[in-house]
C-alpha positions in Angstrom: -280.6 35.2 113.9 -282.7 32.4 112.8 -281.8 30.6 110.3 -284.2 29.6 107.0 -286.8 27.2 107.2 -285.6 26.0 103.4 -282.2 25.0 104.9 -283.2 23.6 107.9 -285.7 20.9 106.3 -282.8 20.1 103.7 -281.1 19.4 106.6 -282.8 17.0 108.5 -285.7 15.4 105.7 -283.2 15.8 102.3 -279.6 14.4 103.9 -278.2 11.4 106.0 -276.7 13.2 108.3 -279.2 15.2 109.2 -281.7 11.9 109.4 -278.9 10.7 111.3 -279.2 13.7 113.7 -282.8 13.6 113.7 -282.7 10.1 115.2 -280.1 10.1 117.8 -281.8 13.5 119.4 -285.5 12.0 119.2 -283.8 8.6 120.9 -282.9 10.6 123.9 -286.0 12.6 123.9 -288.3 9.3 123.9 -286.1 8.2 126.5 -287.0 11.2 129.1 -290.4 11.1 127.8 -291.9 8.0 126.4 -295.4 9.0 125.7 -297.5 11.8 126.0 -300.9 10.3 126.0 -304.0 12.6 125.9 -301.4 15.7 126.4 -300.8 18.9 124.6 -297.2 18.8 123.0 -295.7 22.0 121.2 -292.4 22.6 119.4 -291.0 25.7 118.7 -288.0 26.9 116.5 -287.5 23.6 114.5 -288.4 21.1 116.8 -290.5 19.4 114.5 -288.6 16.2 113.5 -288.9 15.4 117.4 -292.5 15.8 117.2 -294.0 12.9 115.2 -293.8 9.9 118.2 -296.5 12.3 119.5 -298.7 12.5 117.0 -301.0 9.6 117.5 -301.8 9.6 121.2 -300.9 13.4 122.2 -304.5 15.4 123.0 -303.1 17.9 120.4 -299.5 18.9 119.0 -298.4 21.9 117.7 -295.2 23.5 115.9 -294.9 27.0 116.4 -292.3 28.0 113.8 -290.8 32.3 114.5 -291.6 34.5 111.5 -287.6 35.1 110.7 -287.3 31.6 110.3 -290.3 31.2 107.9 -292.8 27.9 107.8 -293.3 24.5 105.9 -296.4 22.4 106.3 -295.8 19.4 108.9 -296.3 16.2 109.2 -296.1 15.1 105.4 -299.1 13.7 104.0 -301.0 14.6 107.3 -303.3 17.1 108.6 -301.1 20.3 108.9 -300.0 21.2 112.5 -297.5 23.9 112.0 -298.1 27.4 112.8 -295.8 30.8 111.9 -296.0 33.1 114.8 -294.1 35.7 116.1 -291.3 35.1 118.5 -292.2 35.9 121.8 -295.9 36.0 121.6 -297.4 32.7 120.7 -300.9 32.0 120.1 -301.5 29.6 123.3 -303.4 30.2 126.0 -301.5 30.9 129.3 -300.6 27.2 131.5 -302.2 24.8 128.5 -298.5 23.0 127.5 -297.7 19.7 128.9 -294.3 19.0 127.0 -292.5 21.9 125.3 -289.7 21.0 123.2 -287.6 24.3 121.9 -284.8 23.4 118.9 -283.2 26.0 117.0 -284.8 28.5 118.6 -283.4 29.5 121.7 -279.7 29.9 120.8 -280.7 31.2 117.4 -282.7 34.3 118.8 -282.2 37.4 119.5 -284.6 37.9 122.6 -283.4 34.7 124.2 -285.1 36.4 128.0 -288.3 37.6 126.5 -288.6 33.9 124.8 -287.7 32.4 127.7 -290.7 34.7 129.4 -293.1 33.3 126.9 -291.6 29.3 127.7 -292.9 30.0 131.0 -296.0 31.0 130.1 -297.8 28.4 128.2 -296.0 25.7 130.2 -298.9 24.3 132.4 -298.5 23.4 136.0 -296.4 20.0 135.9 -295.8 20.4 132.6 -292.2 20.0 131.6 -290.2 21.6 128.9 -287.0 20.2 126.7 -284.2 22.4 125.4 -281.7 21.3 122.6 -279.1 23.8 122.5 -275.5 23.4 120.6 -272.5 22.2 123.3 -270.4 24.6 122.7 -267.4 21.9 124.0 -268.8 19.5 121.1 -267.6 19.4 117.4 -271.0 20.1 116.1 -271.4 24.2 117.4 -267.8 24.1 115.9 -268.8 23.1 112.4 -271.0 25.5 109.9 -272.5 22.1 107.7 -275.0 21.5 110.2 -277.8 23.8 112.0 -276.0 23.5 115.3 -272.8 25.7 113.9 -274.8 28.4 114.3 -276.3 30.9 116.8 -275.4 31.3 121.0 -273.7 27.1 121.7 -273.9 26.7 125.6 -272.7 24.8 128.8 -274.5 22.9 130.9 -273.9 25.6 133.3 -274.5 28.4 131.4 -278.0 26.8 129.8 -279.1 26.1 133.8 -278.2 29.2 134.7 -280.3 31.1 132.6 -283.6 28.3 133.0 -283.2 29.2 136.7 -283.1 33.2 136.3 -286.3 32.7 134.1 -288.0 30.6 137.0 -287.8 27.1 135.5 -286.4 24.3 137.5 -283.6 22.1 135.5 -284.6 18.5 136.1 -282.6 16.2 134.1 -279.9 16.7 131.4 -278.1 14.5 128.7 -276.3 15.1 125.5 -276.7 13.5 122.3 -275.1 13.7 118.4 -271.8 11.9 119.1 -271.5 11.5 115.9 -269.0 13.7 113.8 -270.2 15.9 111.8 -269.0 14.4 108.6 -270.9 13.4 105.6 -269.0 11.0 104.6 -270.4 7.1 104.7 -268.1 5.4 107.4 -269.2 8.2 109.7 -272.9 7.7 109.2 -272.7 3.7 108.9 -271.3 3.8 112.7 -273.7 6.7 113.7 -276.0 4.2 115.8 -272.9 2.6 117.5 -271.0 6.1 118.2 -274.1 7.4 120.2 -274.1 4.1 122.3 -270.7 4.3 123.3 -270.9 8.2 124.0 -273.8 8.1 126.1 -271.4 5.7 128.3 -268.7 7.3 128.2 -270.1 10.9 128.2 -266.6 12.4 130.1 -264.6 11.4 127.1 -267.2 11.9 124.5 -268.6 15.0 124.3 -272.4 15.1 122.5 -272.8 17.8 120.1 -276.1 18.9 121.8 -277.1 19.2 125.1 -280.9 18.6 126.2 -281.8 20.2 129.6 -285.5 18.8 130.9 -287.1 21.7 133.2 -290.0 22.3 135.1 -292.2 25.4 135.8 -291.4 27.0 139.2 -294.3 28.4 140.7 -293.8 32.0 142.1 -295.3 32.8 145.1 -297.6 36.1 145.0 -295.6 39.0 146.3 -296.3 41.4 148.9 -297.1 41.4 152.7 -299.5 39.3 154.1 -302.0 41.8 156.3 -304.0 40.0 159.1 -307.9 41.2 159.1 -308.1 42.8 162.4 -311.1 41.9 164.9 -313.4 44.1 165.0 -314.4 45.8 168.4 -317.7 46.5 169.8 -318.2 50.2 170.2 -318.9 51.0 173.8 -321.7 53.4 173.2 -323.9 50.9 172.2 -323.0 48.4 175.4 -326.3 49.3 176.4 -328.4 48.2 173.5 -326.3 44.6 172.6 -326.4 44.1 176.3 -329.5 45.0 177.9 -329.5 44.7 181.4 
C-alpha cells in the first residue's frame, strides 16, 4: 500500500532527517548520473526530492505520483511538473524516458509485475532506469519513523532477480542512508561523515537503501523465421520466355 503524499513530504521537506535522507540518496544518484542534459527524466512513486539537479538542463522532467498515494505541486515556487496518474498506466508515450528514477513506489505497491511492465515501457532505447528500494538487512526497513519502514524491503538478489524476469538488465548497484534512523542531533550532525565511511566499508556497514541502475533489454521478435522460396518458371510457358 502506498503510503500518503502528506506524510511523505513531512518527511523529507518538514524534518532533518528526512533532508538528511534526501541528500545522501541524491549524492549517490548524481554520482551514477551526473547530468542529464537535453533528456527526458521522470520520477515515479516519490522520487521527487531526487529530481531537482535535473531541472535546469533536462529536455523535460516529470513526477508521476500513483493515485493511492495522492499529489503535491513540485518544484516549490516553480512551474509545476507533477502529475497523479494511475499505477500502471502512465501518461507517456511508449520508449520516450531517458532516466527513470522509481522511489516509494515499487516496494510500496501492490502490482509490483504490472509496474514493472509499465517501467519497461516508457524506458527508451539506452535509456537507464534507477530503483531505490528499502535493504531489508539495513536498520532503516526495520524502523516505522521513516518511509523506508514500510512496504516489500529487498536484497540485492532478490531486487535483480525480479529486474531480470521483467527484461531489464541490472547495470550497477550501491547503497546509501548509513545513517541511523534516529532523530536525534548527534546522529544527524555526523550524517555526512557516516555515509563516507559506509560507502567504504560497505561489508560492515549496511545502507538503509539499495539503488539498482538497469537497462532496457531488447526482446527479439518471436517466431520462426520462414525463407521466401524462389519462384520457378512454369514449364508450359518454356516456349513463349524462350523462343527458339
Amino acid at each position: 500500500m502506498h503510503l500518503d503524499v502528506q506524510d511523505l513530504r513531512n518527511f523529507y521537506y518538514r524534518s532533518t532527517l528526512g533532508r538528511a535522507a534526501q541528500a545522501a540518496i541524491r549524492g549517490r544518484m548524481v554520482d551514477l548520473w551526473p547530468e542529464a542534459k537535453g533528456q527526458t527524466v521522470v520520477g515515479f512513486g516519490f522520487a521527487v526530492p531526487l529530481l531537482r539537479p535535473y531541472l535546469a538542463d533536462a529536455r523535460r522532467v516529470i513526477g508521476l505520483m500513483p493515485g493511492p498515494q495522492g499529489v503535491m505541486p513540485w518544484p516549490a515556487g516553480m512551474p509545476n511538473v507533477s502529475v497523479l496518474t494511475e499505477e500502471t498506466m502512465w501518461p507517456i508515450e511508449t520508449g520516450h524516458v531517458d532516466k527513470l528514477v522509481v522511489m516509494h513506489g515499487l516496494e510500496t505497491s501492490n502490482r509490483p509485475n504490472q509496474l514493472l511492465e509499465e517501467c519497461w515501457r516508457v524506458l527508451g532505447p539506452g535509456g537507464r532506469a534507477l530503483f531505490v528500494v528499502p535493504n531489508r538487512t539495513g536498520l532503516w526497513s526495520r524502523s516505522d519513523r521513516t518511509p523506508f519502514g514500510f512496504g516489500q524491503p529487498y536484497s540485492t538478489t532478490q531486487l535483480e532477480k525480479q529486474l531480470r524476469a521483467h527484461h531489464f538488465v541490472p547495470e550497477n548497484h550501491c547503497s546509501a542512508l548509513y545513517l541511523p534512523p534516529s532523530f536525534r542531533r548527534f546522529w544527524l550532525k555526523s550524517g555526512s561523515l557516516i555515509e563516507k565511511t559506509g560507502q567504504r566499508i560497505p561489508t560492515v556497514m549496511a545502507g538503509g537503501v539499495l539503488m539498482i541502475e538497469a537497462s532496457k533489454l531488447i526482446r527479439p521478435p518471436s517466431g520462426n523465421v520462414a525463407k521466401d522460396a524462389v519462384k520457378r518458371p512454369i514449364k508450359a510457358l518454356d516456349g513463349l520466355l524462350k523462343p527458339a
